[in-house]
KEKOLVO-540239 format. One record per residue: y, z, x of N, C-alpha, C, CB in turn; residue in one letter. Coordinates in steps of 0.05 Angstrom, whole numbers, padded with zeros to 5 digits, always signed. Glycine has a CB too. Layout:
N
YZXYZXYZXYZXA ...
This chain:
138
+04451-00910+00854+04464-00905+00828+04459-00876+00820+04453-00924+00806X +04475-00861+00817+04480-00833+00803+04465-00831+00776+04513-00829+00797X +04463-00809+00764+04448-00796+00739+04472-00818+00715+04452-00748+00737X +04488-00797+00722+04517-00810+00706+04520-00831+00706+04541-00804+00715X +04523-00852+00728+04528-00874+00729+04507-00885+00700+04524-00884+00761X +04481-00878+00710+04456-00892+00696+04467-00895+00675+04429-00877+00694X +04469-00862+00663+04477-00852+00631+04509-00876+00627+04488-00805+00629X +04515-00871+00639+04544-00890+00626+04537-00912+00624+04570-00894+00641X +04517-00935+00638+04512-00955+00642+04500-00965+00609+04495-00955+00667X +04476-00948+00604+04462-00945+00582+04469-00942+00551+04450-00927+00588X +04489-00927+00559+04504-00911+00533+04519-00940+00524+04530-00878+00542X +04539-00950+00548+04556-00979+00550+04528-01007+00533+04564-00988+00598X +04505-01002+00546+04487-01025+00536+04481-01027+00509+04462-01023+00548X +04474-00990+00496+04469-00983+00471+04492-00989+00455+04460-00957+00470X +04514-00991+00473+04535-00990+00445+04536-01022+00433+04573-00980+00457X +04543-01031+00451+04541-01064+00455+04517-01080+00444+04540-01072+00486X +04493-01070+00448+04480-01087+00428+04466-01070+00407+04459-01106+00442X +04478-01042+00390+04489-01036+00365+04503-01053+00349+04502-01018+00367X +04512-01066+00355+04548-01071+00355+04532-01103+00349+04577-01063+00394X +04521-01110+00367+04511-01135+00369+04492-01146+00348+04499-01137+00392X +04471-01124+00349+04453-01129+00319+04464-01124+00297+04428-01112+00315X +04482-01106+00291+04497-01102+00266+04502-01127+00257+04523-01086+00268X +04527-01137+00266+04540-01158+00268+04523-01177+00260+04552-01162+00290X +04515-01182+00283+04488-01214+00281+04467-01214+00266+04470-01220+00307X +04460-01192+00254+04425-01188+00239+04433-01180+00209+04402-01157+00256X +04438-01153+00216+04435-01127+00188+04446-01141+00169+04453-01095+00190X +04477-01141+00180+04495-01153+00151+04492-01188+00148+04535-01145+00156X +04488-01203+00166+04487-01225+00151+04456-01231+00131+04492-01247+00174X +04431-01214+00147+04405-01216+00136+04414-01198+00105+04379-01201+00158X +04427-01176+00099+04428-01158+00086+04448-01181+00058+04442-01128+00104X +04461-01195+00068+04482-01212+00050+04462-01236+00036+04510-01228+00070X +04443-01246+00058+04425-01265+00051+04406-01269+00031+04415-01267+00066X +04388-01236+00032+04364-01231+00022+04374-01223-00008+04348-01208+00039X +04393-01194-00011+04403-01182-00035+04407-01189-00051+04417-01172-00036X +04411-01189-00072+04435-01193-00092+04461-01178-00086+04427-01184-00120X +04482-01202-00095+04503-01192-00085+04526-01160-00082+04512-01208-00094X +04512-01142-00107+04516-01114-00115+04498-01109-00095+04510-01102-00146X +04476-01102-00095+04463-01088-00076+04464-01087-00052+04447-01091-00077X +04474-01125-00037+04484-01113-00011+04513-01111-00007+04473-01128+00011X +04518-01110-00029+04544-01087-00024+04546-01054-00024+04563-01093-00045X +04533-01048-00028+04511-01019-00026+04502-01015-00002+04483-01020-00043X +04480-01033-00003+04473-01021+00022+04487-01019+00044+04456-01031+00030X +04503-01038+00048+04525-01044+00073+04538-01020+00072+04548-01071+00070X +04545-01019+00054+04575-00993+00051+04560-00972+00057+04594-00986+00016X +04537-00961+00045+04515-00946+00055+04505-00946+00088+04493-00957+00038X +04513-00961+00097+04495-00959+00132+04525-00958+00148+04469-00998+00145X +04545-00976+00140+04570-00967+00161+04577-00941+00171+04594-00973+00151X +04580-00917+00155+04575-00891+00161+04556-00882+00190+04560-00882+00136X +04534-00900+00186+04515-00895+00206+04524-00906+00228+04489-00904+00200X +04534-00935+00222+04547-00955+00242+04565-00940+00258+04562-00979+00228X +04581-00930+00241+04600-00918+00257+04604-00899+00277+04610-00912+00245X +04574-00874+00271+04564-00859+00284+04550-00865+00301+04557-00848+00274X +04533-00887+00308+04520-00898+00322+04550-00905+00347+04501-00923+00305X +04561-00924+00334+04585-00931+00368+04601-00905+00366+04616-00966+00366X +04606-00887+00350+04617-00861+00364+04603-00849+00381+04624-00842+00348X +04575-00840+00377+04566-00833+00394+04567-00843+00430+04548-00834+00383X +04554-00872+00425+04546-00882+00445+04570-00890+00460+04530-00901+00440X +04590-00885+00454+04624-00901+00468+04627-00865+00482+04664-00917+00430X +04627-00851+00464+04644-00819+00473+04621-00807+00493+04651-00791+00439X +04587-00808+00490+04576-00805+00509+04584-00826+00535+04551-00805+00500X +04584-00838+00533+04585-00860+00560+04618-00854+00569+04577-00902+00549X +04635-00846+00557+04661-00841+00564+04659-00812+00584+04681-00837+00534X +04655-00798+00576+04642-00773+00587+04625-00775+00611+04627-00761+00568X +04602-00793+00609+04589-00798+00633+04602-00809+00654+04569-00812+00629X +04623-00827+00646+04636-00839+00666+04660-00827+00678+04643-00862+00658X +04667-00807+00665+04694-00797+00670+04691-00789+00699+04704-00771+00649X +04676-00779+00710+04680-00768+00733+04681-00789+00756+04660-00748+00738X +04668-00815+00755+04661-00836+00762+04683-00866+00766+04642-00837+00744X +04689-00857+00743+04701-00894+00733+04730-00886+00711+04667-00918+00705X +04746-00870+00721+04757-00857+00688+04770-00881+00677+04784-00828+00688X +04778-00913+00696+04783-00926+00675+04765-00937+00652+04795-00941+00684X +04739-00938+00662+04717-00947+00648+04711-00929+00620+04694-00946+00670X +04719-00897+00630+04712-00879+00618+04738-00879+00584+04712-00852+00643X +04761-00884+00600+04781-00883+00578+04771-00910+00560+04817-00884+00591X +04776-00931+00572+04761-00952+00551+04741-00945+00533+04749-00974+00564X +04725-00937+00529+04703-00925+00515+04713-00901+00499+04682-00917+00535X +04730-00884+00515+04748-00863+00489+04759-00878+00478+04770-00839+00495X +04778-00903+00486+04789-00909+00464+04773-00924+00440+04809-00923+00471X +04743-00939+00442+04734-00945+00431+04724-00927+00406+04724-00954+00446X +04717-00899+00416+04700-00882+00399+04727-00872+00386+04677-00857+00415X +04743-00860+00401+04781-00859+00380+04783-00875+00353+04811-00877+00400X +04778-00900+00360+04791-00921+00338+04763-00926+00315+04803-00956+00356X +04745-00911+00335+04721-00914+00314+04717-00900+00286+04698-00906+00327X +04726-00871+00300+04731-00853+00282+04763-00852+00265+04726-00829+00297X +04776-00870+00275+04796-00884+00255+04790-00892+00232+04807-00905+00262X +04764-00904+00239+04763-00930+00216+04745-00922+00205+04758-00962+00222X +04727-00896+00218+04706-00881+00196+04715-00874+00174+04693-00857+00204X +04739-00852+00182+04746-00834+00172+04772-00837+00154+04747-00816+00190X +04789-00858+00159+04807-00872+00149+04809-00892+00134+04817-00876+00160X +04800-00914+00142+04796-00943+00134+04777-00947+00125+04796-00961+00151X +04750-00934+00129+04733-00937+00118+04732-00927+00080+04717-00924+00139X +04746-00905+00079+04748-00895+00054+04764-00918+00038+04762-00868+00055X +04791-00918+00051+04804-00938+00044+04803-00971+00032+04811-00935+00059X +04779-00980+00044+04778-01007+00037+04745-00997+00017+04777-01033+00069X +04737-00972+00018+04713-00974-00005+04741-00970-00034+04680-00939+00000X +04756-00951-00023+04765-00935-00052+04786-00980-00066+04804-00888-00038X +04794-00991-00050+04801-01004-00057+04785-01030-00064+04817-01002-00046X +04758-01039-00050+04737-01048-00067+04734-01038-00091+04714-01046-00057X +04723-01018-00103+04728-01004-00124+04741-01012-00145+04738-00987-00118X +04766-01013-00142+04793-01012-00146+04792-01051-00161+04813-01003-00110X +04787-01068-00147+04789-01096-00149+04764-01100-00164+04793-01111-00120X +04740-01085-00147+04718-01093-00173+04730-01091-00209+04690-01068-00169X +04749-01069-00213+04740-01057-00235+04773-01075-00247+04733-01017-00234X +04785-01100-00237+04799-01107-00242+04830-01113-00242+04791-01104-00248X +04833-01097-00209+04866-01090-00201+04862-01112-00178+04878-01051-00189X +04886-01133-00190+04884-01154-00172+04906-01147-00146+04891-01182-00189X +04920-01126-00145+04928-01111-00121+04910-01100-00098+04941-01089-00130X +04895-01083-00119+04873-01079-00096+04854-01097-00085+04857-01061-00103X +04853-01116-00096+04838-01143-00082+04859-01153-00056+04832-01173-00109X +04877-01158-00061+04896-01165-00039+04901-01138-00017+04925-01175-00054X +04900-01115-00021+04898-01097+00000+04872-01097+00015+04903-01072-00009X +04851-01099+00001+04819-01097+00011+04823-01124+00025+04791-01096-00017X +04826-01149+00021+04827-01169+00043+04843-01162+00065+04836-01195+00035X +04861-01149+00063+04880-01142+00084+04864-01117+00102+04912-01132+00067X +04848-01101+00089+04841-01078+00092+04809-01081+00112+04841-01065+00063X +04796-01104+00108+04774-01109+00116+04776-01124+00139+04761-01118+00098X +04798-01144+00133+04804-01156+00154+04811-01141+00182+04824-01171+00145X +04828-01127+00182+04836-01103+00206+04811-01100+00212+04853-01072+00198X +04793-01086+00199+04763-01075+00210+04754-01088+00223+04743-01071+00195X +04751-01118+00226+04735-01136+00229+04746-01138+00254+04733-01157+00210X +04779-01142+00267+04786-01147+00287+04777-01126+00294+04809-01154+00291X +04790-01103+00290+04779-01081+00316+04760-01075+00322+04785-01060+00317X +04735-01083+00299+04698-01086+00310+04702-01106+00330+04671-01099+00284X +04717-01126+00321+04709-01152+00353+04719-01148+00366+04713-01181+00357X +04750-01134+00373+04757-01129+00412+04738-01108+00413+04796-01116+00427X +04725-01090+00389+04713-01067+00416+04684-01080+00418+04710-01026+00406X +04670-01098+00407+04649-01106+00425+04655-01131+00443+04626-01111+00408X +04681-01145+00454+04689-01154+00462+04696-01135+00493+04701-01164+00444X +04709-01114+00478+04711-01100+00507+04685-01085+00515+04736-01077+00507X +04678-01088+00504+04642-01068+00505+04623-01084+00524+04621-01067+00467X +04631-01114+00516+04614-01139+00533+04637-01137+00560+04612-01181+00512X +04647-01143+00557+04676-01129+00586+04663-01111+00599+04709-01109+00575X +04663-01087+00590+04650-01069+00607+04617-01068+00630+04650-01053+00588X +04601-01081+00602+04570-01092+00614+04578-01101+00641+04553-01121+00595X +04598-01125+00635+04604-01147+00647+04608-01135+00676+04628-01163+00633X +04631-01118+00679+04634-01099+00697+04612-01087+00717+04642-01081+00683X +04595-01085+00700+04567-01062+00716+04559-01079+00724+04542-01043+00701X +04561-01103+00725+04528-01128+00729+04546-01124+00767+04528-01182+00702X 
């Protein structure tokens, strides 16, 4: 196994169970423990991080692999691509329209379900394709 290979292998593992504890731990423990304002705070507060966490680890491991695996490698750009979609786009978007529904616009409650929902799919094919990939290396 190559340097690279390693690094892509790793970067692929880190993203995947990021992705995995988020999902499975943070936010359901974070929904559990809180009151319901606060972990809505905090959540909205750590996705930022979330997000940067699988950008990183998708666009390093894309890079590592490129020379190697470029289909392996493009899967993973497209992961960190759509990541920074939904950082930088969607992410604003479904806070500015939480917001929006908290403070009594029953429009913006119906876009934010619509708006969260999308998120939610494209978090699950990309740790779906993320477990794909593992899956791959084994």
């Amino acid at each position: 196994m190559t340097l690279l290979s390693a690094i892509g292998i790793l970067c692929t593992a880190a993203l995947f169970g990021g992705m995995a504890f988020f999902a499975a731990v943070v936010a359901p423990v974070t929904f559990t423990r809180l009151p319901p304002e606060m972990a809505g705070r905090f959540v909205r507060g750590m996705f930022p991080i979330y997000y940067l966490w699988v950008l990183g680890t998708a666009g390093a491991g894309a890079v590592a692999l490129l020379p190697l695996r470029v289909a392996d490698a493009l899967v993973l750009a497209a992961i960190a691509a759509s990541t920074a979609w939904l950082r930088q786009s969607l992410m604003p978007r479904i806070n500015a329209l939480s917001d929006a529904a908290q403070a009594g616009d029953a429009a913006a409650k119906a876009g934010f379900d619509r708006a969260h929902r999308l998120s939610v799919i494209v978090n699950v094919v990309q740790m779906v394709v993320a477990a794909g990939l593992l899956a791959r290396f084994a």
